[in-house]
SEZA-638041 format. One record per residue (C-alpha): residue in three letters; y, z, x. Coordinates in steps of 0.25 Angstrom, whole numbers, padded with zeros to 4 digits, always signed. Each point is the difference from the previous one (the first is absolute). Layout:
BEGIN
ALAYZX
...
***
This chain:
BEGIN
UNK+0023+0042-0034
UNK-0006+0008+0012
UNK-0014-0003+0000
UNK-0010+0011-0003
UNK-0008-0004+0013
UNK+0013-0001+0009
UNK+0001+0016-0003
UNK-0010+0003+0010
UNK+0001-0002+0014
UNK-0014-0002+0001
UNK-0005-0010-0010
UNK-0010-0006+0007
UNK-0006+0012+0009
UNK-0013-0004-0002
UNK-0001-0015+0002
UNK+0005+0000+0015
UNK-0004+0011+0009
UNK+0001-0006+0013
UNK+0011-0002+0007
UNK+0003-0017+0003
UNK+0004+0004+0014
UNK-0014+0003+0004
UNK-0011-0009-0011
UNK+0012-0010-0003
UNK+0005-0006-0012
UNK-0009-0011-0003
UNK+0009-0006-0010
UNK-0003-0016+0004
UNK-0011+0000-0010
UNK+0009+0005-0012
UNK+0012-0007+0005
UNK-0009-0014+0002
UNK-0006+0003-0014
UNK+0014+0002-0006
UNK+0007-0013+0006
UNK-0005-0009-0010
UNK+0014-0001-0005
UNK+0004-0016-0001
UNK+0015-0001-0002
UNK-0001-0014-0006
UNK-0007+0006-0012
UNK+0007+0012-0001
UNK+0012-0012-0003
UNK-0007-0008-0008
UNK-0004+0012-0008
UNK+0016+0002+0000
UNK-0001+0014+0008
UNK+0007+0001+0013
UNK-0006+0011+0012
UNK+0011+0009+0002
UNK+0000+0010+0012
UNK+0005+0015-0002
UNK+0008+0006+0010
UNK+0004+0014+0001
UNK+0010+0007+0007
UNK+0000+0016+0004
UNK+0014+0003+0004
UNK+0007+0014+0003
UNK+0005+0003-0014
UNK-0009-0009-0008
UNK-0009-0011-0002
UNK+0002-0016-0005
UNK-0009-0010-0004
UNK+0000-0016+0002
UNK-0009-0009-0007
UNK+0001-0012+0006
UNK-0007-0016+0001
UNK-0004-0008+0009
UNK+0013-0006+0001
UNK+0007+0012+0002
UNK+0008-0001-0014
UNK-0001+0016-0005
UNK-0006+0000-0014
UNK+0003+0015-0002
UNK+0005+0013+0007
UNK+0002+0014-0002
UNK+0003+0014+0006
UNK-0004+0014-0003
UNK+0006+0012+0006
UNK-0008+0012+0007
UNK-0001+0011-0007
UNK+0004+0014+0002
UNK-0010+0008+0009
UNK-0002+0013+0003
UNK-0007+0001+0014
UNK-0005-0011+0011
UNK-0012-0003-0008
UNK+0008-0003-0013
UNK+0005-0013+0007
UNK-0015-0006-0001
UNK+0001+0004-0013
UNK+0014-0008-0002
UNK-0006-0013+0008
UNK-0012+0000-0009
UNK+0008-0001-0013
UNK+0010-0007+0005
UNK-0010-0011+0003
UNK-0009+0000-0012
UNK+0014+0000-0010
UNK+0005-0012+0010
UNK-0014-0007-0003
UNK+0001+0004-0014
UNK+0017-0005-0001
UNK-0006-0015+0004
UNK-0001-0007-0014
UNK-0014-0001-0004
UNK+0000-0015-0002
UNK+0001+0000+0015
UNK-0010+0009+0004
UNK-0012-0008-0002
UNK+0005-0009+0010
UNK+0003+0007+0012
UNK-0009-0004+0010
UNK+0003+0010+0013
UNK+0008+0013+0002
UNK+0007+0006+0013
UNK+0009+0011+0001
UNK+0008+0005+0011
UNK+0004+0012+0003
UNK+0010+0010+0008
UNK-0004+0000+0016
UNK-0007+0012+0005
UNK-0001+0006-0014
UNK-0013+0008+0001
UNK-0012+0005-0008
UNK-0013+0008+0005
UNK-0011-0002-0010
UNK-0015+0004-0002
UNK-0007-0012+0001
UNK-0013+0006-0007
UNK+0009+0005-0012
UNK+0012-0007+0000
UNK+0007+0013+0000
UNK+0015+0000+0006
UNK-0005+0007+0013
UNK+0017+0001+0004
UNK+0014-0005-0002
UNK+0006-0009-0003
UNK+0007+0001+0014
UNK+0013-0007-0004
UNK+0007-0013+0010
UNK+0009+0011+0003
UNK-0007+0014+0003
UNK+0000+0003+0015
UNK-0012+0006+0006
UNK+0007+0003+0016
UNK-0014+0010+0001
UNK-0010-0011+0002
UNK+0010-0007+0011
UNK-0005+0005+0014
UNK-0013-0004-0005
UNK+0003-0013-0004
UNK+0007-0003+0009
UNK-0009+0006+0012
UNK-0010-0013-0004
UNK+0009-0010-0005
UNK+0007-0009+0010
UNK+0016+0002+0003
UNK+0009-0004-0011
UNK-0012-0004-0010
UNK+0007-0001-0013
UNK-0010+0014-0005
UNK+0006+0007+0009
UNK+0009+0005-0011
UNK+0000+0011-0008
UNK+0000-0007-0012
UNK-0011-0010+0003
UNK-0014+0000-0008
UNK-0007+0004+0013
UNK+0009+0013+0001
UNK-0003+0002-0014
UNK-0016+0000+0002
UNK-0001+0009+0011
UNK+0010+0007-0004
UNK-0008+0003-0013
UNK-0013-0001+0008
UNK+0003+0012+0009
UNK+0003+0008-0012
UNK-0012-0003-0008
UNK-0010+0002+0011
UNK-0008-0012-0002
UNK-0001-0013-0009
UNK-0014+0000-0005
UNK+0000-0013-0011
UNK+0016+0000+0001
UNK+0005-0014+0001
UNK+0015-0005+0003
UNK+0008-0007-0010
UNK+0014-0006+0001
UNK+0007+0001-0014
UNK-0002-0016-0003
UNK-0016+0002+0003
UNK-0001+0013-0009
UNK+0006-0008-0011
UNK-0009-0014+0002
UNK-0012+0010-0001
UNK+0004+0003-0014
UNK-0003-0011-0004
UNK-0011-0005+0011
UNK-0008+0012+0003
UNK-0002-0004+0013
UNK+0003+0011+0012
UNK+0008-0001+0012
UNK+0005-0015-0001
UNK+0013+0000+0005
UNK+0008-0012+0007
UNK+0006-0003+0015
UNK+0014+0003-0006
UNK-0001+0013-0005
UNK-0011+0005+0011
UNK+0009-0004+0011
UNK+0008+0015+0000
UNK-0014+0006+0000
UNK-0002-0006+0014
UNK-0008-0013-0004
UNK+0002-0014+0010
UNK+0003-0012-0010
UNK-0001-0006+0013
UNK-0013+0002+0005
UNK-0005+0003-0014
UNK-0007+0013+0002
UNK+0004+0015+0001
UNK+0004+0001+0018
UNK-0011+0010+0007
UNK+0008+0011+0001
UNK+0001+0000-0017
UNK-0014-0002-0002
UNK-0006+0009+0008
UNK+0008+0011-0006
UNK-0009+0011-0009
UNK+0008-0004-0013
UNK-0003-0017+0002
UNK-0010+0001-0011
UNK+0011+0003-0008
UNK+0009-0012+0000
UNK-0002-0013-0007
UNK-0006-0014+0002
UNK+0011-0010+0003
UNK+0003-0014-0006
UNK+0012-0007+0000
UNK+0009-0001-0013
UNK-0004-0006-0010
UNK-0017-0002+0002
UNK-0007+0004-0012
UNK-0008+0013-0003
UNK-0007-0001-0014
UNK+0002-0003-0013
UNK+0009+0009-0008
UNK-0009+0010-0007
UNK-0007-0004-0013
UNK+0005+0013-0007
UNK+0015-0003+0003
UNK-0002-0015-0002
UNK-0005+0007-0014
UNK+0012+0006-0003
UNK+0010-0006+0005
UNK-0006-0016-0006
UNK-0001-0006+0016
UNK-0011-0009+0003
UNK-0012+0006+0006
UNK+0003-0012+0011
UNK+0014+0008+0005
UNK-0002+0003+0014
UNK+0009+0013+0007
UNK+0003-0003+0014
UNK+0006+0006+0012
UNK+0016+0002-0001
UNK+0009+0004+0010
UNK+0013+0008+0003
UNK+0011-0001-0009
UNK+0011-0004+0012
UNK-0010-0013+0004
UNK-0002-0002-0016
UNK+0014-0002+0000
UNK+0001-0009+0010
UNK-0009-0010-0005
UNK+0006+0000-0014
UNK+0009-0009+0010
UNK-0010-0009+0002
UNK+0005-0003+0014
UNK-0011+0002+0011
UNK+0005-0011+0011
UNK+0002+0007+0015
UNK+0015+0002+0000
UNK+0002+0003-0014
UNK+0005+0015-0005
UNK+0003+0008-0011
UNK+0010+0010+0000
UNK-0001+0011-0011
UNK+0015+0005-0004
UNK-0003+0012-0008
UNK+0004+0015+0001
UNK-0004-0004+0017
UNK-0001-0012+0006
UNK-0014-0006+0006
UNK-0004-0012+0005
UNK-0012-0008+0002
UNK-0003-0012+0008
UNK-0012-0009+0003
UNK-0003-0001+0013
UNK-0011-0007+0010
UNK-0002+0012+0007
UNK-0001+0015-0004
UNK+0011+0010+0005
UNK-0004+0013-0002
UNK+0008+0011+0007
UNK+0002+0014-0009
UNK+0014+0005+0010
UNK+0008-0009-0010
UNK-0010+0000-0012
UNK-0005-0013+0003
UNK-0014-0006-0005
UNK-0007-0011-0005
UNK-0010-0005-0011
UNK-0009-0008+0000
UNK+0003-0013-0010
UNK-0010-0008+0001
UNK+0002-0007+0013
UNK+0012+0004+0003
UNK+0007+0013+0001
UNK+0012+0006-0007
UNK+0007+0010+0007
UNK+0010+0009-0004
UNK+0010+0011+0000
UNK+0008+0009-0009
UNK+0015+0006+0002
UNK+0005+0010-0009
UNK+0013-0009-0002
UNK+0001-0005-0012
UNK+0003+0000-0016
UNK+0000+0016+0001
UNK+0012+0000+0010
UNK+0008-0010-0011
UNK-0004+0009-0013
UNK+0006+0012+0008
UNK+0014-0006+0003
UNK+0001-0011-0014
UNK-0005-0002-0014
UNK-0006-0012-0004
UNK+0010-0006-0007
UNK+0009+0003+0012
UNK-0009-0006+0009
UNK+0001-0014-0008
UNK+0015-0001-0003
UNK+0004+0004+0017
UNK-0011-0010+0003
UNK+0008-0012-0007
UNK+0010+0004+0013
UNK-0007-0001+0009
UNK+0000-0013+0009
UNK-0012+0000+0007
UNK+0002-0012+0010
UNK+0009+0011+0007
UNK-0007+0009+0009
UNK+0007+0015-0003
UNK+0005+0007+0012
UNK-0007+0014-0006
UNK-0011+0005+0008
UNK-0009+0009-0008
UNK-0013+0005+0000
UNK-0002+0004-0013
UNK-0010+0011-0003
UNK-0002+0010-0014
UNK-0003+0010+0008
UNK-0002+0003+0017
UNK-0014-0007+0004
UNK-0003-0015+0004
UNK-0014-0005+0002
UNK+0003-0015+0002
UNK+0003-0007+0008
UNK+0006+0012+0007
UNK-0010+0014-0001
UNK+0009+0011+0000
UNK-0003+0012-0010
UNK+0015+0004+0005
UNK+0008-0012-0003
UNK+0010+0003-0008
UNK+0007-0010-0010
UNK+0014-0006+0005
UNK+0008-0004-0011
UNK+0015+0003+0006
UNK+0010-0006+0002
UNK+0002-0003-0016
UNK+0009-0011-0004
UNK+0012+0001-0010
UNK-0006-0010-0008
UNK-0015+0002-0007
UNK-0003-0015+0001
UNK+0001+0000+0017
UNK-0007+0012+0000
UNK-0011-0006-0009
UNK+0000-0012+0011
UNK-0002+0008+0010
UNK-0012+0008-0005
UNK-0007-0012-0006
UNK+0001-0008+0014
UNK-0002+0013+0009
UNK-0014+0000-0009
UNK-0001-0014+0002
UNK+0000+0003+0016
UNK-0010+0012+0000
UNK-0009-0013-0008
UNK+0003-0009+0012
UNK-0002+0011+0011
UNK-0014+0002-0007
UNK-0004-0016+0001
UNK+0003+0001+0014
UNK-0007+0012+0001
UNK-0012-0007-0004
UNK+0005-0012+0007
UNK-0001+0009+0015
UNK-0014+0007-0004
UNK-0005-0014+0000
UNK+0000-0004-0014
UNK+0002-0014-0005
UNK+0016-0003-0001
UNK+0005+0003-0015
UNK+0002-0015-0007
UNK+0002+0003-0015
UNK+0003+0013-0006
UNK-0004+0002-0016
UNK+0009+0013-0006
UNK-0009+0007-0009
UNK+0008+0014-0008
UNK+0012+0002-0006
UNK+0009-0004+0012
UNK-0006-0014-0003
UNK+0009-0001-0013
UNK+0015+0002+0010
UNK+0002-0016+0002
UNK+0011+0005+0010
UNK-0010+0008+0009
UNK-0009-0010+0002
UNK+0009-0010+0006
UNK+0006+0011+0009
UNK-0015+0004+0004
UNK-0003-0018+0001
UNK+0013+0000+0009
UNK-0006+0013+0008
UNK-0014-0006+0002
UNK+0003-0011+0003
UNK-0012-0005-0009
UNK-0001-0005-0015
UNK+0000+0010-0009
UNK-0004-0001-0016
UNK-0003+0009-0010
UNK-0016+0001-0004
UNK-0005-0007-0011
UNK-0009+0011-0002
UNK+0002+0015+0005
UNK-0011+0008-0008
UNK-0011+0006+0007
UNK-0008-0001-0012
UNK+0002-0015+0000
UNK-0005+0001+0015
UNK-0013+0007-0005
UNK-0003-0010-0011
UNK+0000-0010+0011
UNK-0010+0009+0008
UNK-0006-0002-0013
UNK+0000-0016-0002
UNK-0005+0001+0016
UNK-0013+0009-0004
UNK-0003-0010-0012
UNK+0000-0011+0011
UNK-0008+0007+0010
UNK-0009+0004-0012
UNK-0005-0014-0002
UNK+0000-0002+0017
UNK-0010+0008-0001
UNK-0008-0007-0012
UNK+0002-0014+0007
***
């Protein structure tokens, strides 16, 4: 059930009208008063704290309740629902979370000590931070805003990952230019809009999702030539992922039976959620996501940021995880086989034999990574008599366009890759991932883990943590 107060996208208008940028958000006092959790008692009491991740994907969003262990007590998932217009995809997040809080079985609820929730990178809401009132958007991941371009680009520096159409920054001054003016206007990424739901606290985002809007993880401050812009006011305080806010409101905890000692803290991307449902963050280490595209992320000692081959870095914790996305992948294989096909021609396949076929498969003309070329087009002749070499061929020719993007890395400065994780579908083809290990030249394994929701609940057990920092 939706609930009653999750229908308006201004619930609590009147209890904070300033914006957190500019008075701050003097949470420590609530956080401190809340941390008086003690885990021994809540076992000899026979309850166990649980952390609630939640994941906002493209097509819908998943829940992980897990404990301090990392052994899941419960899941779920809920699709979007239909929406008519761009605002009717806040309206879809917003029952989609409170149904998802709602799936959890009550039993559990009473235990959950922290939420986090990640969301879509440079997914964008404009809201009035007097009223709560959705001010614009959502602007999707997606949507392209080419019109804010020369002006971002005229104050950003050369090949700064917002100097693309579809980054958060294009999207503000894009809409900025357009309304005239901010007034009480406050930037949220998708993540942050969805915490305040159940926070009430204005502008908090975190280093993760504020790095497309032009925010330094590095120096831990928006540069110069982002502050001193006229819409500055307008973009949120930063923490890093995982710090936490407030307590969950006392009329959700209401409905919904969670403990008034809950605290909501900040989230992050759904790309770097899935990455540390791995739970590999030493230098060297990657994950490779074979879905419908193929993207990798690697921890590195040093941050490579150069937007000519869509390459930038997060911030994770003291390191950095740098990475790209090619538009090979699962897509190009779904076009050419079924499923079934895909698994009977695999048992053929002998993948200590390198094939002779040299492809670059592509769904259609475009690469970003590791080669930029919006012309590309796919190459995926000559074809084979037999399906099973052809299906070698392609397997390892996306097995090269992985390795060219390590080395990519590798040449930008990046820590050499060590150990690759395979998060997505392609993680399942035993075949392909000895063909990539003999490719790389590194161990290759199958994450344990590969749901961004099971990343956010561990943002989650990392708020609980910091939470009681803060009361030692």
């Amino acid at each position: 059930m939706v609930p009653a107060t999750a229908l308006s996208v201004h619930p609590l208008a009147h209890r904070h009208q300033q914006h957190p940028a500019r008075r701050g958000l003097e949470p420590r006092r609530r956080i401190t008063m809340l941390s008086r959790q003690n885990p021994e008692a809540d076992a000899a009491a026979g309850t166990t704290p649980l952390y609630l991740g939640i994941d906002f994907g493209t097509s819908g969003a998943r829940y992980a309740l897990i404990d301090r262990q990392g052994a899941i007590h419960s899941e779920g998932k809920r699709p979007y629902s239909p929406v008519g217009d761009a605002a009717g995809w806040a309206s879809s997040w917003r029952a989609a979370l409170f149904q998802l809080i709602d799936d959890i079985p009550p039993t559990l609820r009473p235990s959950i000590s922290a939420i986090s929730i990640d969301g879509t990178s440079a997914t964008t809401l404009i809201v009035d931070s007097e009223t709560g009132e959705l001010l614009a958007g959502p602007f999707l991941y997606n949507e392209s805003f080419p019109d804010a371009l020369p002006a971002v680009a005229s104050i950003a520096p050369a090949n700064h990952t917002v100097c693309s159409g579809t980054s958060t920054l294009c999207k503000l001054v894009s809409w900025w230019n357009a309304a005239g003016g901010g007034g009480a206007a406050v930037l949220m990424h998708q993540s942050d809009w969805l915490l305040w739901l159940l926070h009430g606290q204005y502008g908090v985002s975190d280093y993760n999702n504020a790095l497309k809007v032009g925010y330094d993880p590095e120096a831990g401050a928006y540069p110069s030539w982002l502050a001193s812009q006229p819409y500055a006011p307008m973009l949120p305080s930063v923490r890093a992922p995982g710090d936490p806010i407030a307590a969950v409101r006392d009329d959700v905890c209401s409905q919904y039976g969670l403990s008034k000692e809950c605290v909501v803290c900040t989230g992050t991307t759904d790309s770097i959620a899935a990455f540390l449902a791995a739970r590999t963050t030493g230098p060297g280490k990657a994950v490779t996501s074979l879905g419908s595209t193929l993207a990798i992320k690697l921890v590195s000692k040093v941050r490579v940021d150069d937007a000519r081959f869509g390459v930038y870095s997060h911030r994770l914790d003291d390191a950095w995880l740098v990475g790209g996305a090619s538009n090979t992948g699962g897509a190009v294989l779904r076009q050419l086989f079924t499923d079934d096909q895909l698994v009977a021609l695999s048992r053929s396949i002998d993948p200590a034999a390198a094939s002779p076929l040299d492809y670059y498969p592509l769904p259609r003309k475009g690469e970003r990574f590791p080669v930029s070329d919006p012309d590309m087009a796919p190459r995926l002749q000559p074809r084979p008599d037999s399906d099973a070499e052809y299906l070698h061929g392609i397997l390892e020719s996306i097995a090269r366009i992985e390795a060219k993007g390590y080395n990519l890395l590798r040449e930008l400065g990046a820590t050499a890759v060590e150990e690759v994780f395979t998060a997505g579908g392609g993680a399942q083809n035993n075949k392909w991932t000895a063909i990539r290990e003999r490719v790389l030249g590194v161990p290759v394994r199958k994450a344990e883990q590969t749901e961004a929701a099971y990343g956010a609940a561990l943002l989650a057990l990392k708020g609980a943590d910091r939470r009681a920092g803060v009361a030692s």
